[in-house]
C-alpha positions as semicolon CSV with decimal commas, in nm:
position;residue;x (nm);y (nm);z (nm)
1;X;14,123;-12,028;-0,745
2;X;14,217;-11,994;-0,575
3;X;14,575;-11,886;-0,717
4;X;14,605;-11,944;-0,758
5;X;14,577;-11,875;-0,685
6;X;14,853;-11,833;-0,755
7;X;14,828;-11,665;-0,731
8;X;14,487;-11,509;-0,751
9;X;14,491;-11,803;-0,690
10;X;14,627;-11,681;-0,757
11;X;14,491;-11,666;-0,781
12;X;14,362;-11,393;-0,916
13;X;13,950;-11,380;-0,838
14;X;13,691;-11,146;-0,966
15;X;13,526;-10,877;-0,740
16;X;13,650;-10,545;-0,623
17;X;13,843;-10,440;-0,312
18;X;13,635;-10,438;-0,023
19;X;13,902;-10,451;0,274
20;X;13,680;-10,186;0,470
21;X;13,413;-10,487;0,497
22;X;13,613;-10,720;0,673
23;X;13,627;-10,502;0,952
24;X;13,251;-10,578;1,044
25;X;13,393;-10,902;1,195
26;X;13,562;-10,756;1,534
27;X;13,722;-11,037;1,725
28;X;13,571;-11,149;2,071
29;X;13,221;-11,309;2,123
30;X;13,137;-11,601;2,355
31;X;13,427;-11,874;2,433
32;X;13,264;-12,155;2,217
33;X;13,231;-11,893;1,907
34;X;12,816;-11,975;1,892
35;X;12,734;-11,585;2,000
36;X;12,426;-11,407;1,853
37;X;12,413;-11,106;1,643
38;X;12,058;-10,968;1,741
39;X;11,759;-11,000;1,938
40;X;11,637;-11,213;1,736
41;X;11,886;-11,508;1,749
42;X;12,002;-11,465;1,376
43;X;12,401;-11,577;1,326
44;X;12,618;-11,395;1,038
45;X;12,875;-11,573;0,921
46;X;13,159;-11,336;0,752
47;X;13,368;-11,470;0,443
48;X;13,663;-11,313;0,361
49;X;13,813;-11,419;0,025
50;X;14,026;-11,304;-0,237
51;X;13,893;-11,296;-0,594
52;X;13,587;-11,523;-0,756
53;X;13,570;-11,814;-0,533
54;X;13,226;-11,817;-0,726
55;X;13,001;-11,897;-0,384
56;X;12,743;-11,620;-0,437
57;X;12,753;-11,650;-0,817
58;X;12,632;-12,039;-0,826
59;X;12,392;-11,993;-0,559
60;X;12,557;-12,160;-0,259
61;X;12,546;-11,892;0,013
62;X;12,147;-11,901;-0,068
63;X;12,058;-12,256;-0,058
64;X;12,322;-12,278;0,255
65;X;12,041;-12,006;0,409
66;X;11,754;-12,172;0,341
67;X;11,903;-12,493;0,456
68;X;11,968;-12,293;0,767
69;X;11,706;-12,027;0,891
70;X;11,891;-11,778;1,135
71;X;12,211;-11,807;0,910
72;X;12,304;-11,502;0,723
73;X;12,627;-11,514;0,542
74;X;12,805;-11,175;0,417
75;X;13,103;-11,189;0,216
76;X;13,395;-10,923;0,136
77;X;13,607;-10,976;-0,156
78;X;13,930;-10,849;-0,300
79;X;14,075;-10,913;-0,614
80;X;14,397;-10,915;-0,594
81;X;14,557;-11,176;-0,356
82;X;14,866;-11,005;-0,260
83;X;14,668;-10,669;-0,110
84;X;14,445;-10,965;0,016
85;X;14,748;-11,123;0,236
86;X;14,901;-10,782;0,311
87;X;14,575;-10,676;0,492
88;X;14,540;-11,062;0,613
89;X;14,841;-11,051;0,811
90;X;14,815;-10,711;0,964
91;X;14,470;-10,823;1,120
92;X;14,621;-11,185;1,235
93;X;14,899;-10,940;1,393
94;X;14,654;-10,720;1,564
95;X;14,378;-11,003;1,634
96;X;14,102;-10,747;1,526
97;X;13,862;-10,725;1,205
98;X;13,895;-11,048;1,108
99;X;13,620;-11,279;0,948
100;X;13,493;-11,604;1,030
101;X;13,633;-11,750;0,779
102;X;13,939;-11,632;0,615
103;X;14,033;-11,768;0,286
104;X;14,437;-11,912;0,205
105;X;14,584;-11,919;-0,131
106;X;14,818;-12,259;-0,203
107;X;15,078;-12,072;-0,215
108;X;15,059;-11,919;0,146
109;X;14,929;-12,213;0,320
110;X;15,283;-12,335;0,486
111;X;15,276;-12,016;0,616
112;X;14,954;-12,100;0,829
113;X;15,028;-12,407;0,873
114;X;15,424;-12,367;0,982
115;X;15,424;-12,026;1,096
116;X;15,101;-11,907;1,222
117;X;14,934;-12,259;1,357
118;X;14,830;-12,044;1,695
119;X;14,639;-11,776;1,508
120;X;14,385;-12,051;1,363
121;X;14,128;-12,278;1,489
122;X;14,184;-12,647;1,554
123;X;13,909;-12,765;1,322
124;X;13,919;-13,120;1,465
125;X;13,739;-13,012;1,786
126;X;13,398;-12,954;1,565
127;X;13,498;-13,266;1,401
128;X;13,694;-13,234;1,054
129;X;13,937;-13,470;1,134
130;X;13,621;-13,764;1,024
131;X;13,682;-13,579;0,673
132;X;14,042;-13,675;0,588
133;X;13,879;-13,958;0,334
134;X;13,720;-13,641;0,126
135;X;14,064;-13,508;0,015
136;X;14,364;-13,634;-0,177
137;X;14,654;-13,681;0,074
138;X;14,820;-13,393;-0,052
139;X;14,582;-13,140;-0,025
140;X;14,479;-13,271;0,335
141;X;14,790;-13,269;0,422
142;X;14,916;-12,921;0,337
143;X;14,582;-12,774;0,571
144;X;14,752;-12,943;0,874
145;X;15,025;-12,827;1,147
146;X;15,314;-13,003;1,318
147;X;15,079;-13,165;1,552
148;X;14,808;-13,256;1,351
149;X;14,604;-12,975;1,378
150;X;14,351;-12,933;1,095
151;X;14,378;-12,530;1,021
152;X;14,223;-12,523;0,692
153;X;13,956;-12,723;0,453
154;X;14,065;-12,775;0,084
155;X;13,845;-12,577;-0,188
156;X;13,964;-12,578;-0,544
157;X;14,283;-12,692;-0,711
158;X;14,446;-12,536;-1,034
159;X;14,518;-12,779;-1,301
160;X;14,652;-12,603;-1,567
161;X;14,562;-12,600;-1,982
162;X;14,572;-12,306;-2,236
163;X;14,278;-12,094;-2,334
164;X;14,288;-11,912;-2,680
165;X;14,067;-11,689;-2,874
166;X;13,979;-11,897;-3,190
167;X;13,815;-11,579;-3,350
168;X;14,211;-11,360;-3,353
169;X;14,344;-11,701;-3,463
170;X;14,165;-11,703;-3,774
171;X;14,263;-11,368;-3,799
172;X;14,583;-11,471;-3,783
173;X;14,632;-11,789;-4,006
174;X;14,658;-12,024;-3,747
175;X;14,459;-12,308;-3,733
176;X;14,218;-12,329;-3,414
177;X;14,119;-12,699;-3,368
178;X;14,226;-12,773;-2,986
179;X;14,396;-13,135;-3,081
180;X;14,577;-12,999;-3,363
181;X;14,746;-12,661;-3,158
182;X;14,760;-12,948;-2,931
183;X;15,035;-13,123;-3,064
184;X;15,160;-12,802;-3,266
185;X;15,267;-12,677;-2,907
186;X;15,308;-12,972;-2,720
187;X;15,645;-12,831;-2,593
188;X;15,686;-12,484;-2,461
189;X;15,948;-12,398;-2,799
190;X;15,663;-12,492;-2,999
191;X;15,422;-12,227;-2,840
192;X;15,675;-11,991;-2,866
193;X;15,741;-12,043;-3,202
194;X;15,326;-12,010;-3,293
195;X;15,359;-11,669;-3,131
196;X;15,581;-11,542;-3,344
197;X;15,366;-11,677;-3,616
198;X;15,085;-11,497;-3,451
199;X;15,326;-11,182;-3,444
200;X;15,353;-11,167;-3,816
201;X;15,014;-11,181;-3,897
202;X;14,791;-11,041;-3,576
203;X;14,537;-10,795;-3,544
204;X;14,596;-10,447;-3,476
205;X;14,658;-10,410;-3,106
206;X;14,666;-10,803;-3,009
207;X;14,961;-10,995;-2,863
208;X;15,032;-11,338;-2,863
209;X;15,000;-11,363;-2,417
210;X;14,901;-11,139;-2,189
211;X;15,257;-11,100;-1,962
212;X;15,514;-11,362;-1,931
213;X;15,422;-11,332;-1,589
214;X;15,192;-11,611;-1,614
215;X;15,384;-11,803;-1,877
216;X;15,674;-11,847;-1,588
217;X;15,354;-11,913;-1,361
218;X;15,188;-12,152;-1,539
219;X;15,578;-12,335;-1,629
220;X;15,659;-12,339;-1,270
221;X;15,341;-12,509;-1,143
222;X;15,452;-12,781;-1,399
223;X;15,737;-12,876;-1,114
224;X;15,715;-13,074;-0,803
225;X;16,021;-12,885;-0,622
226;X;16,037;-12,507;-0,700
227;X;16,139;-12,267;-0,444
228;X;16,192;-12,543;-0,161
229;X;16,334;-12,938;-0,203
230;X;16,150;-13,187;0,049
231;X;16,384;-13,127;0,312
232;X;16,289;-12,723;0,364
233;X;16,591;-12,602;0,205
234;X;16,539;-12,286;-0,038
235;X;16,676;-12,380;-0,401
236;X;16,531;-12,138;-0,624
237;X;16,816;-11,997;-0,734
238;X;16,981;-12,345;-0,814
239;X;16,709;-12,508;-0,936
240;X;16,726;-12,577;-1,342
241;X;16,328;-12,605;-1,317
242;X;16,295;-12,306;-1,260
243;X;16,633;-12,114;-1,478
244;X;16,385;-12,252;-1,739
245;X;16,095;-12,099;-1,728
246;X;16,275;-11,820;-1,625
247;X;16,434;-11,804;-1,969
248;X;16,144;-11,898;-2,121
249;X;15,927;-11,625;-2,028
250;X;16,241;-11,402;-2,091
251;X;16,288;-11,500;-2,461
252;X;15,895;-11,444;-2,463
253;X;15,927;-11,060;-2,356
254;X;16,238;-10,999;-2,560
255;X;16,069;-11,166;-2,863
256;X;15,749;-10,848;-2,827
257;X;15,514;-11,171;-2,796
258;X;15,383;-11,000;-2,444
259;X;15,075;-10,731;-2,419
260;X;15,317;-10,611;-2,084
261;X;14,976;-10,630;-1,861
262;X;15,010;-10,659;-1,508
263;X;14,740;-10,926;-1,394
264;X;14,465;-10,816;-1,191
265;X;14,495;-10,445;-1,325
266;X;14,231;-10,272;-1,409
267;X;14,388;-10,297;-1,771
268;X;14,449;-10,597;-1,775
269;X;14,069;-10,644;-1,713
270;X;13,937;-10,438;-1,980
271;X;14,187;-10,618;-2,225
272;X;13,979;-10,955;-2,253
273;X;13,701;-10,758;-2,389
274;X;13,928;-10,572;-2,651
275;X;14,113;-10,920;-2,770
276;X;14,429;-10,752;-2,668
277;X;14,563;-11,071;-2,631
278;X;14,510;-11,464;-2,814
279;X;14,638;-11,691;-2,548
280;X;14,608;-11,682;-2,181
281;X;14,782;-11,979;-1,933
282;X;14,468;-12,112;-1,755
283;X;14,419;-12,279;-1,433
284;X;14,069;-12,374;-1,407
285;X;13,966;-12,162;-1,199
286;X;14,084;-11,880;-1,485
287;X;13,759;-11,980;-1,638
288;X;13,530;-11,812;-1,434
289;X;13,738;-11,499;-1,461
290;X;13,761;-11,505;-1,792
291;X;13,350;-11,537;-1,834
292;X;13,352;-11,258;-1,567
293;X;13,557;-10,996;-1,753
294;X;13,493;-11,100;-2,167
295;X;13,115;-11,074;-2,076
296;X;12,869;-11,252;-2,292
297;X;13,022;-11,092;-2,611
298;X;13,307;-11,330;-2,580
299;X;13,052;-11,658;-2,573
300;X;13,189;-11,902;-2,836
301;X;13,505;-11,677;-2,907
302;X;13,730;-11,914;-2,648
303;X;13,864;-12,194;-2,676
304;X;14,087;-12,459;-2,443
305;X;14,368;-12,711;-2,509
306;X;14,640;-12,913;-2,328
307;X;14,904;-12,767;-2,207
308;X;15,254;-12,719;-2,366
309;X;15,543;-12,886;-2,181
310;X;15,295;-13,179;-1,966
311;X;15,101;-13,125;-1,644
312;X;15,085;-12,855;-1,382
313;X;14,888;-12,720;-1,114
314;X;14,863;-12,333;-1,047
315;X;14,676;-12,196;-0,752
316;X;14,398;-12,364;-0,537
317;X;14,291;-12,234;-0,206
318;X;14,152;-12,333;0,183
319;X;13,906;-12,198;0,399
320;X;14,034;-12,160;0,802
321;X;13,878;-12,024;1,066
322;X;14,081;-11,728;1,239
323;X;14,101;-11,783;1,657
324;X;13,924;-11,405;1,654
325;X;13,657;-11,501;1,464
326;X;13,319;-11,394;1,625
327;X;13,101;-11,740;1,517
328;X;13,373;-12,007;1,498
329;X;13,089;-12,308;1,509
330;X;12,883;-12,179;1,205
331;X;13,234;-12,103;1,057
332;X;13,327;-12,431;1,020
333;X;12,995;-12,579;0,945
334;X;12,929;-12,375;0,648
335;X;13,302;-12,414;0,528
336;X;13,250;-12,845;0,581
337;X;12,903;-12,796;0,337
338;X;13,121;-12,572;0,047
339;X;13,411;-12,787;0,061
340;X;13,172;-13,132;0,047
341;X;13,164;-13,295;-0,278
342;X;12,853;-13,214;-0,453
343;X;12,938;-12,847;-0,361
344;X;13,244;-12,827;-0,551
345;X;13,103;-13,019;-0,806
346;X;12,868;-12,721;-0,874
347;X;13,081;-12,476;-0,838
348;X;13,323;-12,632;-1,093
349;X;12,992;-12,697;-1,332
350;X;12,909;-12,315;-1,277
351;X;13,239;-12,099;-1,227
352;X;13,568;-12,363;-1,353
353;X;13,686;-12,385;-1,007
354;X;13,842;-12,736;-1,064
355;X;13,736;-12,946;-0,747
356;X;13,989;-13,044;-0,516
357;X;13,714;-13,340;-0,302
358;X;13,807;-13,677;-0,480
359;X;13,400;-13,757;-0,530
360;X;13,373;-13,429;-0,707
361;X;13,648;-13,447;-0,970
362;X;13,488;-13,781;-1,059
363;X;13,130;-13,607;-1,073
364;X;13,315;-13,336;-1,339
365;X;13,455;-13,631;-1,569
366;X;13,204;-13,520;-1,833
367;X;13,178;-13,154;-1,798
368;X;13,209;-12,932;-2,149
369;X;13,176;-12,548;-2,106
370;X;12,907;-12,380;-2,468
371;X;13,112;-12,042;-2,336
372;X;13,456;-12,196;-2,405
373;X;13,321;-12,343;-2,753
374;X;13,219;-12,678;-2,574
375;X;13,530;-12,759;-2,486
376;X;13,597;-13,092;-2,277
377;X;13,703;-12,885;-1,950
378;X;13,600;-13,161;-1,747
379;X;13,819;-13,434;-1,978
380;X;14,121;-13,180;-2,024
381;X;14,155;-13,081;-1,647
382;X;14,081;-13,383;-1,510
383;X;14,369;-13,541;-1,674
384;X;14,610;-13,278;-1,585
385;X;14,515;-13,315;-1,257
386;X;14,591;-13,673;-1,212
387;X;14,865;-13,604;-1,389
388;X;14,979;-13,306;-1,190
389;X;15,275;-13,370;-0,950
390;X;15,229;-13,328;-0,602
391;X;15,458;-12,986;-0,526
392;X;15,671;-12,922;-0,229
393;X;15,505;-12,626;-0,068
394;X;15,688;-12,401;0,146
395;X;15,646;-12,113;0,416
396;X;15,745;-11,796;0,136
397;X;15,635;-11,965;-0,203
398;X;15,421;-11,656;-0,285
399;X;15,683;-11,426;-0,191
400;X;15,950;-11,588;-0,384
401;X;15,701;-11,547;-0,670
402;X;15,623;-11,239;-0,671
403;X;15,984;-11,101;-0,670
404;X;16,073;-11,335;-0,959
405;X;15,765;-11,208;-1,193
406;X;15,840;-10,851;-1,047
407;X;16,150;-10,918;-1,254
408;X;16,050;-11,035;-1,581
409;X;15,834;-10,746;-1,552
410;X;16,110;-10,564;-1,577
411;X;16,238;-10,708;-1,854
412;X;15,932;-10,713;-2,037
413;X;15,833;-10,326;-1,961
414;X;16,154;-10,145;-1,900
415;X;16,390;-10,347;-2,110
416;X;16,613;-10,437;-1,831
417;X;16,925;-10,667;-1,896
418;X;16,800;-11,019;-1,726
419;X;17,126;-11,068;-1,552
420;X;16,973;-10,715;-1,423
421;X;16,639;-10,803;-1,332
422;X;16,729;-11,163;-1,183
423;X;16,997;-10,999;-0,966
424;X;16,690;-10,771;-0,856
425;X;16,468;-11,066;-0,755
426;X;16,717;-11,219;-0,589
427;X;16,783;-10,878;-0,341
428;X;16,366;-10,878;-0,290
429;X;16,367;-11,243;-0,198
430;X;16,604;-11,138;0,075
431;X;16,446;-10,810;0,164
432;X;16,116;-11,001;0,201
433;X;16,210;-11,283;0,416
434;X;16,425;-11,043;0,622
């Protein structure tokens, strides 16, 4: 998720802020990370994620207990990815309250990897290195350092499709068969133009899309370079890719299709009970949020389709294991069993997180969702995930983001010129990468 995501994922994640939790994992313990908590022996293992990674919700962290008496695992959450990494790198910094384990958004992993190799654990000295044939080559290889260090385990990736609320399409006039919008929005003009034709007809209170936030999100994960070319070099500001969704998402806030919700906002959260908006760009692991936050009430009101404009990935996330963390053995035996297969086929069964473990995406092939109207998640995410292209992924990705949907939020809220806002992104890019 994520990001995920990005991100929160990225990616984005359900749960509330719980940074004062993380600090029950004080660095030190014994050399070979394998110290005792108590008297009596018992280990526990500290998670630190960001959003709904969906582990407690499906069950894993219990079965993973009962698998292993004298294993207690306690997990601190918070839901929005960019406090998440604030707070993340201020502990690396100081080497104190970290977890065990210490979840990485997509979008920040070249920043462990490139940047921060000596502030994680070598995971091939407890063996992950005999796991390389579990993971595409591009997700392995974006969890490794110059040297071949493995720093971090794959969890989910994002393929990307659109989920809709069939119930304010009907409302609407518009038809709500998933093939049909389908091809009625197979390019991103199309979807556009259905929003206006949404506009003209909607329910009190309901926009077409959340933010164009995530519309430039979910169009930019549709591109193998973004924000870096193979070679390192920054090209964001020169790259057409991305001028386009720019514009895009620009034409989308000038044209009042947006509800002008920040993701992740407590607003934002209340608004998928109220319907305040029709269509949301969805990652897979969006799913799970979206169950989290619509509640049952919103059972059989969702829908999913392809995407507009061909395949994309948003978000996806790792698991590493922070050189201050207290039990670094049961660490990374507990993150080897979530990542395995037939774990992330469950969790993708259960929460949406898409599997990123090439025996688990087969395993999902088949998967339909009754909350999401029965839709074919398993057919339509699968696809875009083969079909995804494998992005460049560089050291300040998530930062670059950030500044760039900072932006169209100001264009979409304030009604700031976009010659404005871009020139504004472009001065936080700098700012933030000093």
């Amino acid at each position: 998720m994520p990001i995920a995501r990005a991100a929160k994922r990225a990616t984005v994640r359900l749960g509330a802020v719980v940074l004062a939790g993380a600090l029950l994992a004080a660095c030190g313990g014994s050399s070979d990370g394998t110290s005792s908590d108590g008297a009596g022996g018992d280990v526990t293992v500290t998670v630190d994620l960001f959003g709904s990674f969906g582990y407690k919700e499906a069950g894993l962290y219990a079965e993973y207990e009962k698998l292993h008496p004298g294993v207690k695992i306690k997990q601190t959450d918070t839901e929005d990815e960019a406090d998440y990494w604030k707070s993340l790198q201020t502990r690396l910094a100081g080497g104190g309250g970290l977890a065990d384990i210490q979840a990485v958004e997509v979008g920040r992993i070249a920043s462990v990897t490139q940047e921060q190799a000596e502030r994680f654990e070598d995971l091939r000295k407890y063996g992950a290195d005999k796991l390389k044939s579990r993971f595409p080559e591009a997700k392995w290889a974006a969890g490794t350092g110059h040297d071949g260090e493995v720093l971090a385990l794959g969890t989910d990736v994002g393929p990307e499709a659109l989920c809709y609320r069939t119930d304010l399409f009907r409302q609407a006039g518009l038809p709500t068969d998933r093939e049909e919008l389908a091809k009625k929005w197979s390019t991103w003009d199309g979807y556009l133009d259905l929003g206006k034709q949404y506009k003209a007809k909607a329910p009190a209170n309901s926009a077409w899309i959340d933010t164009v936030g995530s519309l430039y999100s979910i169009m930019i994960g549709q591109e193998k370079e973004r924000y870096y070319d193979a070679s390192g070099k920054l090209i964001w500001e020169t790259n057409p890719a991305l001028k386009t969704a720019w514009d895009t998402s620009v034409r989308a806030a000038q044209g009042g299709l947006s509800a002008k919700l920040d993701q992740w906002s407590p607003q934002w959260n209340q608004a998928f009970a109220a319907g305040s908006f029709a269509t949301l760009p969805c990652p897979a692991w969006m799913l799970g949020y979206i169950k989290g936050q619509a509640g049952d009430a919103g059972k059989g009101k969702w829908d999913v389709a392809t995407l507009p404009g061909g395949a994309g990935n948003w978000g996806g996330s790792y698991l590493a294991v922070p050189k201050a963390a207290r039990h670094k053995k049961e660490a990374y035996e507990l993150i080897q069993w979530l990542t395995a297969p037939e774990q992330q086929a469950r969790l993708f069964e259960k929460n949406g997180n898409f599997p990123s473990a090439t025996g688990a995406i087969d395993k999902a092939a088949g998967a339909k969702d009754p909350y999401f109207s029965d839709a074919p998640i398993g057919r339509i995410f699968g696809d875009a995930a083969k079909a995804a292209p494998v992005q460049v992924l560089g050291a300040h990705d998530q930062n670059i983001a950030q500044q760039i949907t900072n932006a169209l939020s100001e264009v979409e809220r304030k009604g700031t010129a976009p010659e404005k806002a871009w020139e504004n992104a472009r001065k936080g890019v700098a700012n933030t990468m000093g």
